[in-house]
Structure formats: structure tokens, C-alpha cells
PAKEGU-571639 format. One record per residue (C-alpha): residue number from 0; residue in three letters; chain; x, y, z. Coordinates in steps of 0.1 Angstrom, whole numbers, plus 5000, padded with zeros to 4 digits. Example, Ala and Ser with C-alpha at 12.3 -4.5 7.8 and 13.67 -1.06 7.14 Angstrom:
BEGIN
<num->0	residuo->ALA	cadena->A	c1->5123	c2->4955	c3->5078>
<num->1	residuo->SER	cadena->A	c1->5137	c2->4989	c3->5071>
// end
This chain:
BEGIN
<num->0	residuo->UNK	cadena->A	c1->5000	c2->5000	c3->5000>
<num->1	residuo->UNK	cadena->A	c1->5013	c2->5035	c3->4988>
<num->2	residuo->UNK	cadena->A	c1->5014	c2->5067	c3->5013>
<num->3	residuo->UNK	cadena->A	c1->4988	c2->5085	c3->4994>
<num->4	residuo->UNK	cadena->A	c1->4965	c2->5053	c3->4997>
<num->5	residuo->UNK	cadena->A	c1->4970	c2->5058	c3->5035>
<num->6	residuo->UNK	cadena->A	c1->4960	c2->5089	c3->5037>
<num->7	residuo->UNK	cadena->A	c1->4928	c2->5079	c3->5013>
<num->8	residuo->UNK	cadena->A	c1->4920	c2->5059	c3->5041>
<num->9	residuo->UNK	cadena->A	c1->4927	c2->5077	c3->5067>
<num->10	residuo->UNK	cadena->A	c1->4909	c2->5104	c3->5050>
<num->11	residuo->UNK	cadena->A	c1->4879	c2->5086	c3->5043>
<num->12	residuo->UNK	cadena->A	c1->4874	c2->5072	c3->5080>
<num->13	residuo->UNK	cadena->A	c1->4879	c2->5108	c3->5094>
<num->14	residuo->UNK	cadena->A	c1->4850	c2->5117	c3->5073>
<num->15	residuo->UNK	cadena->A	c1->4833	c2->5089	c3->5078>
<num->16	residuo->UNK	cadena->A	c1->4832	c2->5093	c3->5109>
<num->17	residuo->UNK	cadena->A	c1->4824	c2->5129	c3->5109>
<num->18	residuo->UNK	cadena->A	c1->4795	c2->5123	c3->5091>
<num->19	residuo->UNK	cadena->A	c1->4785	c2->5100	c3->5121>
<num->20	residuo->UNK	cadena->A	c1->4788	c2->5129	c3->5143>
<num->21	residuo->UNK	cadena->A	c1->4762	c2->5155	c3->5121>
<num->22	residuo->UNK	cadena->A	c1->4740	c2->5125	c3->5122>
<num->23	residuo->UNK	cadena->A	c1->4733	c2->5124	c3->5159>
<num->24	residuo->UNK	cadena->A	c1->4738	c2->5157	c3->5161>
<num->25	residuo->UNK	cadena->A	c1->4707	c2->5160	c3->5136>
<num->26	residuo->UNK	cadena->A	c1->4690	c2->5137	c3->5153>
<num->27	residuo->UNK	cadena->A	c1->4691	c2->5154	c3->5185>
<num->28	residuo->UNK	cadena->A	c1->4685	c2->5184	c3->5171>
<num->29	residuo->UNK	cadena->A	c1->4655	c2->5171	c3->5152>
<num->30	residuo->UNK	cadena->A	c1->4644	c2->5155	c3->5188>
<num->31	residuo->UNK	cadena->A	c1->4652	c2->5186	c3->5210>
<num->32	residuo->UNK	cadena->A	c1->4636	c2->5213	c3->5189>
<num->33	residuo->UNK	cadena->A	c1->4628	c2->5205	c3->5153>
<num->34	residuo->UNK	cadena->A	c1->4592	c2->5201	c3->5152>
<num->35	residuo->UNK	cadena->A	c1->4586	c2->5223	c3->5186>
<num->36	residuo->UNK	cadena->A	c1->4564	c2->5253	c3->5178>
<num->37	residuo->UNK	cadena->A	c1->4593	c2->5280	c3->5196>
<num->38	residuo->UNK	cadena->A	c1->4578	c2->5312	c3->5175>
<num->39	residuo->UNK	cadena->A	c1->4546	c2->5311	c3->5173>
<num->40	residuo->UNK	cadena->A	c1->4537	c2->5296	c3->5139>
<num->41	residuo->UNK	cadena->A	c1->4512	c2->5273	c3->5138>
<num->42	residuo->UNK	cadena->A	c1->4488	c2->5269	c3->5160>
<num->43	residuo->UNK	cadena->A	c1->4495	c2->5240	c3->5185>
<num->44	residuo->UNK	cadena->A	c1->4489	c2->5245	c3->5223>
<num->45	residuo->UNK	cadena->A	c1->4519	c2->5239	c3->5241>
<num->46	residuo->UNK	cadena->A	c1->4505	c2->5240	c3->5276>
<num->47	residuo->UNK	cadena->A	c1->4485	c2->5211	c3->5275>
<num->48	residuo->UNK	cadena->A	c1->4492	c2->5182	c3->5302>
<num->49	residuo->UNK	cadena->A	c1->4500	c2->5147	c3->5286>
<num->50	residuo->UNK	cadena->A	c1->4528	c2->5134	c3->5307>
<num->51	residuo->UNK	cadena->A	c1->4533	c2->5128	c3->5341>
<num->52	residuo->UNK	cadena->A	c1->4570	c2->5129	c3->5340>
<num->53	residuo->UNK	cadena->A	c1->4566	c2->5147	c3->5380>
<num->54	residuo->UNK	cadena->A	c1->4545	c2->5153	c3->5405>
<num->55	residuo->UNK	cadena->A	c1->4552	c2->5189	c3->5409>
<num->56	residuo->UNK	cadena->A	c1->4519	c2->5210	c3->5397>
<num->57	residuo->UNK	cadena->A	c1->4536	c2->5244	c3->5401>
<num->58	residuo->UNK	cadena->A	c1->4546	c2->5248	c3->5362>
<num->59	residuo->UNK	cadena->A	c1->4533	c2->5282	c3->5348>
<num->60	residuo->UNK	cadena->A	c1->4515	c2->5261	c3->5320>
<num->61	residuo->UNK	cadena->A	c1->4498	c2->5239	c3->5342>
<num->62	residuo->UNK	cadena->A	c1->4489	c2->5264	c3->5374>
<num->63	residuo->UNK	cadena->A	c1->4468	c2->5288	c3->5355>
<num->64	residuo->UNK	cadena->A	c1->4435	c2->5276	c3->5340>
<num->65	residuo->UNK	cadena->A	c1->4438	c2->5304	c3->5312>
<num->66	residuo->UNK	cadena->A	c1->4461	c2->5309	c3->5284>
<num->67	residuo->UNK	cadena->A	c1->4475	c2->5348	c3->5298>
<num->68	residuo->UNK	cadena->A	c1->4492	c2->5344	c3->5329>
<num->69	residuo->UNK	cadena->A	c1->4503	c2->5364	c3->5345>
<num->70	residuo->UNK	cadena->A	c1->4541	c2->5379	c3->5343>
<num->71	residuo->UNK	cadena->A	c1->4545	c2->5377	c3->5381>
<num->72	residuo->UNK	cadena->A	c1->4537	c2->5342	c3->5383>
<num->73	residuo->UNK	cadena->A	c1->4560	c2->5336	c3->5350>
<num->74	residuo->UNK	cadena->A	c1->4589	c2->5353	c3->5364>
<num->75	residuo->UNK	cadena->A	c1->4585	c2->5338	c3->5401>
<num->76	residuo->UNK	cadena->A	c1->4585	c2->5303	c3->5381>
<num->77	residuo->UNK	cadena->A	c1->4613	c2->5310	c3->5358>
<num->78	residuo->UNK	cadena->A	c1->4631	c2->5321	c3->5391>
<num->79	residuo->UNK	cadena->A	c1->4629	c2->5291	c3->5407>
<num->80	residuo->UNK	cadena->A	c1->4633	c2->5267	c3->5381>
<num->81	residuo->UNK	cadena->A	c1->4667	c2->5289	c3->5370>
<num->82	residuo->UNK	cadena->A	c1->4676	c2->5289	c3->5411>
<num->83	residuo->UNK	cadena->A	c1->4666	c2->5248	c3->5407>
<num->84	residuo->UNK	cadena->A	c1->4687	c2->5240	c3->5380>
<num->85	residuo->UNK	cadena->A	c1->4718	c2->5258	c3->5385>
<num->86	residuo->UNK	cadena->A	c1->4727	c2->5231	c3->5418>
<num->87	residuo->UNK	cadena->A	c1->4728	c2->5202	c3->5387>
<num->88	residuo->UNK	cadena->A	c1->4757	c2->5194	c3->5378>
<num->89	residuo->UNK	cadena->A	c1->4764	c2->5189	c3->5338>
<num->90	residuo->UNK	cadena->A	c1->4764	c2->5159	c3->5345>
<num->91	residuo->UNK	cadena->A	c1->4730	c2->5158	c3->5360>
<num->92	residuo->UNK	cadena->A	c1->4712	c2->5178	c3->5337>
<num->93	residuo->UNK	cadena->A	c1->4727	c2->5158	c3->5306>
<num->94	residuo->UNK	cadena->A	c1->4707	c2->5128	c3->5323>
<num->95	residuo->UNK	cadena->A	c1->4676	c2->5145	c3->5328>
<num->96	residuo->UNK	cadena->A	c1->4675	c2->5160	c3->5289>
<num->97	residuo->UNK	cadena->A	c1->4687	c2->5125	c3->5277>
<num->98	residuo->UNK	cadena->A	c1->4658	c2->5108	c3->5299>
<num->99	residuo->UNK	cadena->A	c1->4633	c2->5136	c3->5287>
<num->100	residuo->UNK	cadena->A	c1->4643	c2->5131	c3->5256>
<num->101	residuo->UNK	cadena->A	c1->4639	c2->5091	c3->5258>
<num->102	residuo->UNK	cadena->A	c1->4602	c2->5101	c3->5271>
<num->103	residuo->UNK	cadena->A	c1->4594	c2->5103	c3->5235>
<num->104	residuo->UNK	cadena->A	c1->4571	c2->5133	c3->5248>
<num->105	residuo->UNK	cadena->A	c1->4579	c2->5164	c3->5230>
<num->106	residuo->UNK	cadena->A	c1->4563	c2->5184	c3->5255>
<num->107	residuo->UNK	cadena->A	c1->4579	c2->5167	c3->5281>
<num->108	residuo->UNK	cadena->A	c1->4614	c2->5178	c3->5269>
<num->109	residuo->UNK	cadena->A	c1->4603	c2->5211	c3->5267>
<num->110	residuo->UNK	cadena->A	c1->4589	c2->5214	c3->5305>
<num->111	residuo->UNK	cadena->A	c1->4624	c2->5196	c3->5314>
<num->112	residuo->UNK	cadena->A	c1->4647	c2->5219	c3->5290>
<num->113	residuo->UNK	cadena->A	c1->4630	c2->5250	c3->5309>
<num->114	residuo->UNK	cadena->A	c1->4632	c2->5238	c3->5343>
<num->115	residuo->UNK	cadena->A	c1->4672	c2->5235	c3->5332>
<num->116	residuo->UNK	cadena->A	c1->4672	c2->5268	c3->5319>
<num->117	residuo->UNK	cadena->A	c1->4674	c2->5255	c3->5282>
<num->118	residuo->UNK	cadena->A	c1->4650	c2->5272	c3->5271>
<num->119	residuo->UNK	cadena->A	c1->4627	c2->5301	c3->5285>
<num->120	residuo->UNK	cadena->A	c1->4591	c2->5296	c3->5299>
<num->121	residuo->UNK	cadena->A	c1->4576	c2->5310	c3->5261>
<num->122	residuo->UNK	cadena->A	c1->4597	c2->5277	c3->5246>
<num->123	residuo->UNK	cadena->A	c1->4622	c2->5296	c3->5228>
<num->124	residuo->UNK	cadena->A	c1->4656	c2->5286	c3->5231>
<num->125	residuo->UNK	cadena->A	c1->4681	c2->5300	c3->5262>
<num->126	residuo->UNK	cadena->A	c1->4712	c2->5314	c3->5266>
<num->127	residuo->UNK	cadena->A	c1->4727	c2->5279	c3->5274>
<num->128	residuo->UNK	cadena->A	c1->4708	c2->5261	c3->5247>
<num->129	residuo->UNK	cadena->A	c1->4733	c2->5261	c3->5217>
<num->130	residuo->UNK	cadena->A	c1->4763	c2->5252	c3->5239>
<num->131	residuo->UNK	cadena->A	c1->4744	c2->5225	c3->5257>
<num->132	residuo->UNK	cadena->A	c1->4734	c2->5210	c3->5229>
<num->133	residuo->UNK	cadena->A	c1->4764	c2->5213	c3->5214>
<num->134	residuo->UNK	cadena->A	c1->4782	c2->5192	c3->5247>
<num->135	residuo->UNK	cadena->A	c1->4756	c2->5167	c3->5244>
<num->136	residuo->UNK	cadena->A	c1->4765	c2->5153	c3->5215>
<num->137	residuo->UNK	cadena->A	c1->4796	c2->5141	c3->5231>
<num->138	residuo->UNK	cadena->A	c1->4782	c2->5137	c3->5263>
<num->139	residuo->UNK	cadena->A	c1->4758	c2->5107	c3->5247>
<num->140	residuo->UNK	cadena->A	c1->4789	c2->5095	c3->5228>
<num->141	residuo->UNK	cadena->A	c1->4805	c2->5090	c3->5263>
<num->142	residuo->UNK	cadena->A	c1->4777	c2->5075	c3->5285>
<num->143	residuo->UNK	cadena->A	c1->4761	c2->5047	c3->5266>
<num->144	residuo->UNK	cadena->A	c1->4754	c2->5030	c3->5295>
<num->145	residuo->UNK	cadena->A	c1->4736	c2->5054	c3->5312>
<num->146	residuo->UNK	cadena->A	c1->4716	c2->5054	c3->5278>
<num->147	residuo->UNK	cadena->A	c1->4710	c2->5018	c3->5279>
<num->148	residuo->UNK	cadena->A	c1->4699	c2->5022	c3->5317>
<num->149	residuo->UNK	cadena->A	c1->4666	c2->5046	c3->5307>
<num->150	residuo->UNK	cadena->A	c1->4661	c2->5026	c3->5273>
<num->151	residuo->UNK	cadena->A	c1->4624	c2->5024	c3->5276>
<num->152	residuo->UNK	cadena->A	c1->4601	c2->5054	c3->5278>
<num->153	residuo->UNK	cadena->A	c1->4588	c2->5041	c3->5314>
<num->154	residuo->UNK	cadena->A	c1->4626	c2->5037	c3->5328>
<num->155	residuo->UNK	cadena->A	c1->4632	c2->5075	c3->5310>
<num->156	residuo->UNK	cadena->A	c1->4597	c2->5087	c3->5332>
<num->157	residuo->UNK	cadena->A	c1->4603	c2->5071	c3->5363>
<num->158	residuo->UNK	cadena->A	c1->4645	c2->5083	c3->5361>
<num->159	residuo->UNK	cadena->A	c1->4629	c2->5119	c3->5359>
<num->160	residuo->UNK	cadena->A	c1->4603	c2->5112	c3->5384>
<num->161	residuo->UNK	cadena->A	c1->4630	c2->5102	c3->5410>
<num->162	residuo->UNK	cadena->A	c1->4661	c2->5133	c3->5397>
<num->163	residuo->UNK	cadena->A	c1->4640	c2->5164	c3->5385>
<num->164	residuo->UNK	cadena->A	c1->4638	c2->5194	c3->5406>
<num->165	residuo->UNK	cadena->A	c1->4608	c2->5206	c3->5421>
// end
């Protein structure tokens, strides 16, 4: 074998596996936020309760029986889950997005992404967001096993259940 078929190889395996990266990177993306409503087109309700990821009923979607809360009750919320999440580790909130995420329940990721800070209370996407995102590509590259661990949607629920922050 010649030195420039070498690097042919070598070449094509470093794009190879590049390629494998924008994948899950896609996939994630197309999971975390590709078919969320985050600015206002459309006209899908995002405050509707499906899951019962937690017990905790104080969510600003899920307190008020009306559509136009209130920005007290929004900000006291967003406070809270901000004050909440910034005890996680990366570690931690990693494992709660990848278990949201596992739920299969769209509107599950998005109640867990704002109580992380991911994304703000009106769904759109955080100051954190792109850099999270951005780590947890190679954060699911490195814990398979923890992965493997919430591989059904009940195992993801009841992980989140047990980990997520009032």
C-alpha cells in the first residue's frame, strides 16, 4: 500500500466518521427542537398536560386555568426553576434531557429543557441552549450505558420522576 492510499484511508474514515457525528447531532436536534412550535407559527397548544414525567403541579403552564398568565407568576416560576437547576451538575442535567428526551414526549422535553434553563418559559431557546446542545452530542457519545439504563420510555419517566427538581 502507497502513502497516498494511506492517507485515502485515513481520510475517508475521518470523514466517515464525521458524518457520524452531524447524524446524531441531527437527530438530537430534530428531537430537541425541530418540530417544537418555539415562535409562534402554527397553531398547536403547548400547555397542554400529557405526561406525568413529576409530581410537581407548580409549572406556569399547568397552574393557570387560562392561556395569559400572568408575568409575576412567569417570572416567580422561571426564578425558581433557573435557582433549581443551576445546583445540577452537567452531569446531571445531561441525564435529565437525555431521559426527557427518551420520554418520546415532545412536550415533556420542553417542560424539562425550561426547568434546566434550556429554554425560557415562552419555549424559545436560552442562553445555554446552543452550547448544551452542542456538549451533548459528546456527552451521549460517552455514557452509553447510562443510555441503555433509561432505554424504555417508562425507565426514562420514572429516572425523571425520581432526579428532577421541584
Amino acid at each position: 500500500m502507497t502513502r497516498n492510499q494511506k492517507i485515502a484511508l485515513g481520510c475517508g474514515g475521518a470523514g466517515c466518521l464525521g458524518l457520524i457525528v452531524v447524524v446524531i447531532a441531527g437527530l438530537i436536534f430534530y428531537f430537541a427542537i425541530g418540530s417544537y412550535n418555539f415562535y409562534g407559527l402554527g397553531s398547536g397548544n403547548d400547555n397542554s398536560n400529557t405526561g406525568d414525567y413529576s409530581t410537581n403541579s407548580n409549572d406556569s403552564a399547568n397552574s393557570n386555568d387560562n392561556d395569559n398568565s400572568s408575568s409575576s407568576s412567569s417570572s416567580s416560576s422561571s426564578s425558581s426553576s433557573s435557582s433549581s437547576a443551576s445546583s445540577l451538575s452537567d452531569d446531571d442535567k445531561h441525564k435529565l434531557y437525555q431521559a426527557a428526551l427518551m420520554t418520546a414526549d415532545q412536550q415533556v422535553v420542553q417542560r424539562v429543557s425550561v426547568k434546566l434553563g434550556l429554554l425560557n418559559e415562552d419555549f424559545t431557546p436560552g442562553a445555554e441552549w446552543e452550547e448544551f446542545i452542542t456538549n451533548h452530542v459528546g456527552w451521549v457519545l460517552r455514557n452509553s450505558s447510562f443510555i441503555q439504563s433509561i432505554s424504555t420510555e417508562e425507565k426514562a419517566r420514572e429516572y425523571l420522576n425520581e432526579n428532577l427538581p421541584e
